[in-house]
C-alpha positions in Angstrom: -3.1 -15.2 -12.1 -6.0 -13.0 -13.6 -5.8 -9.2 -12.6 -8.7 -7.1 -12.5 -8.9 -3.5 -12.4 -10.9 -1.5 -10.4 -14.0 -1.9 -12.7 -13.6 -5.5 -12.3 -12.9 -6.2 -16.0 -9.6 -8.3 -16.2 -6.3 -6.4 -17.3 -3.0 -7.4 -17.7 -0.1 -7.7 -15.4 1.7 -4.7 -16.6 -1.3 -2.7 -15.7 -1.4 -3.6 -12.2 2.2 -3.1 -11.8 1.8 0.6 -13.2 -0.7 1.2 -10.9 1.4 -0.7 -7.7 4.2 1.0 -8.6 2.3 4.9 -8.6 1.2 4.1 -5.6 4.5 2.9 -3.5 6.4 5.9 -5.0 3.6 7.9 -2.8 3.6 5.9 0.0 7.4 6.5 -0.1 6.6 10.1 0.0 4.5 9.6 3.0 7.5 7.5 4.8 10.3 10.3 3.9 8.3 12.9 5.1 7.6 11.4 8.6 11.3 10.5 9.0 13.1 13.4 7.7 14.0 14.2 11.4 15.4 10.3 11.9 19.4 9.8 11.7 18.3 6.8 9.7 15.9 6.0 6.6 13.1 3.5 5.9 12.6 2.1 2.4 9.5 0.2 1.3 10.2 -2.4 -1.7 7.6 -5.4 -2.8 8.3 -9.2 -2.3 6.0 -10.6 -5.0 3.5 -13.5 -4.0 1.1 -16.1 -5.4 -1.9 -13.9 -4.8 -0.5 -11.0 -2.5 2.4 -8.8 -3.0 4.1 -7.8 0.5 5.1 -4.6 0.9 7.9 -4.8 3.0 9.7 -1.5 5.2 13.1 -1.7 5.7 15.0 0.5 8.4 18.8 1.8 6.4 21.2 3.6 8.5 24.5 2.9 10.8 23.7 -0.5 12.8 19.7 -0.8 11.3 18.9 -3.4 9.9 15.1 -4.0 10.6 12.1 -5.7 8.3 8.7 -5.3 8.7 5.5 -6.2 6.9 4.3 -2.9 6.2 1.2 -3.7 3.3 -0.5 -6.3 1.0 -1.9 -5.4 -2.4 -4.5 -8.2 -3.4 -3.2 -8.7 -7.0 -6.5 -9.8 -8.2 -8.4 -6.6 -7.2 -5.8 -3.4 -6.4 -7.5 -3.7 -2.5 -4.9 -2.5 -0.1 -4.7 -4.8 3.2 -3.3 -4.3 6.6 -0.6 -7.0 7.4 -2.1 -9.6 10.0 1.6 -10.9 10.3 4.9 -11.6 8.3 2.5 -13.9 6.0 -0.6 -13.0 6.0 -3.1 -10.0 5.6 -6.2 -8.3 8.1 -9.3 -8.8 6.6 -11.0 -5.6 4.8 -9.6 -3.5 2.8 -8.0 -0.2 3.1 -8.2 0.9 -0.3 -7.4 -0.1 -3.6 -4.5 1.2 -5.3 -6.6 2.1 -8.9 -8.6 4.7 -6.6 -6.1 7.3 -7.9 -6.3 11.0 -9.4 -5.0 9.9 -12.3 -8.0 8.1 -13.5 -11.0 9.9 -14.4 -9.2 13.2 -13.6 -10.0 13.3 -9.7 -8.0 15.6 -7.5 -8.1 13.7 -4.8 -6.1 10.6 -4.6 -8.8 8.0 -2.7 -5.6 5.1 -2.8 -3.9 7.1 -0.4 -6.8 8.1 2.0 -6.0 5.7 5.1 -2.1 5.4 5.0 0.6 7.0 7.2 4.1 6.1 7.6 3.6 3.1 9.7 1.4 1.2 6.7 -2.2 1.5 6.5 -4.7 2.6 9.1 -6.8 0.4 11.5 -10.2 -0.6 11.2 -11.4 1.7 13.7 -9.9 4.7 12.2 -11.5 4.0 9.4 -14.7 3.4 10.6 -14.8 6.3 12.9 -14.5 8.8 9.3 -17.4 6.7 7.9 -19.4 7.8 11.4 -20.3 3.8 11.8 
């Protein structure tokens, strides 16, 4: 498997994983904060793939015990996909997980632009920002 960054130039798998990683501990963020008000708690972890790793939320709490699809990060480009179903990701990405503040210095974190605690955002969400 070759991984690119965000750049395109290939980088190695430890990279990518850095970068994953960054990125789920926010997304966790996102999750906590939208169920601090729930008797139970939902936990993201990644089911590594061939080509896509699943990001998969799991509902923890008395008598939950739920799964669900909640991402795919293309490992060959950072881009962050909407799950189609259990297997297989939407077309067009959602962002890209290397679009973060801590490259180049940004302050705002592009990666995390077009998620909320149910997984990333719909196409028309997206569009509607972009005024298409």
């Amino acid at each position: 498997m070759k991984y690119h960054d965000y750049k395109g130039t290939e980088c190695s798998q430890c990279f990518y994983e850095q970068f994953r990683d960054e990125w789920l501990v926010k997304c966790q963020k996102v999750v906590d904060e939208h169920m601090r008000n729930y008797s139970w708690e939902q936990k993201l972890f990644v089911n590594k793939g061939r080509r896509y790793d699943k990001i998969v939320c799991e509902d923890v709490g008395e008598k939950m015990e739920s799964r669900r699809v909640w991402a795919f990060i293309d490992k060959t480009n950072g881009n962050i996909l909407k799950p189609s179903g259990w297997s297989a990701p939407a077309k067009h990405a959602r962002g890209n997980i290397y679009e973060s503040p801590s490259r180049d210095g940004r302050k705002h974190d592009d990666s995390m632009q077009f998620i909320g605690a149910f997984g990333p955002a719909y196409m028309d969400k997206i569009k509607e920002y972009y005024g298409a």
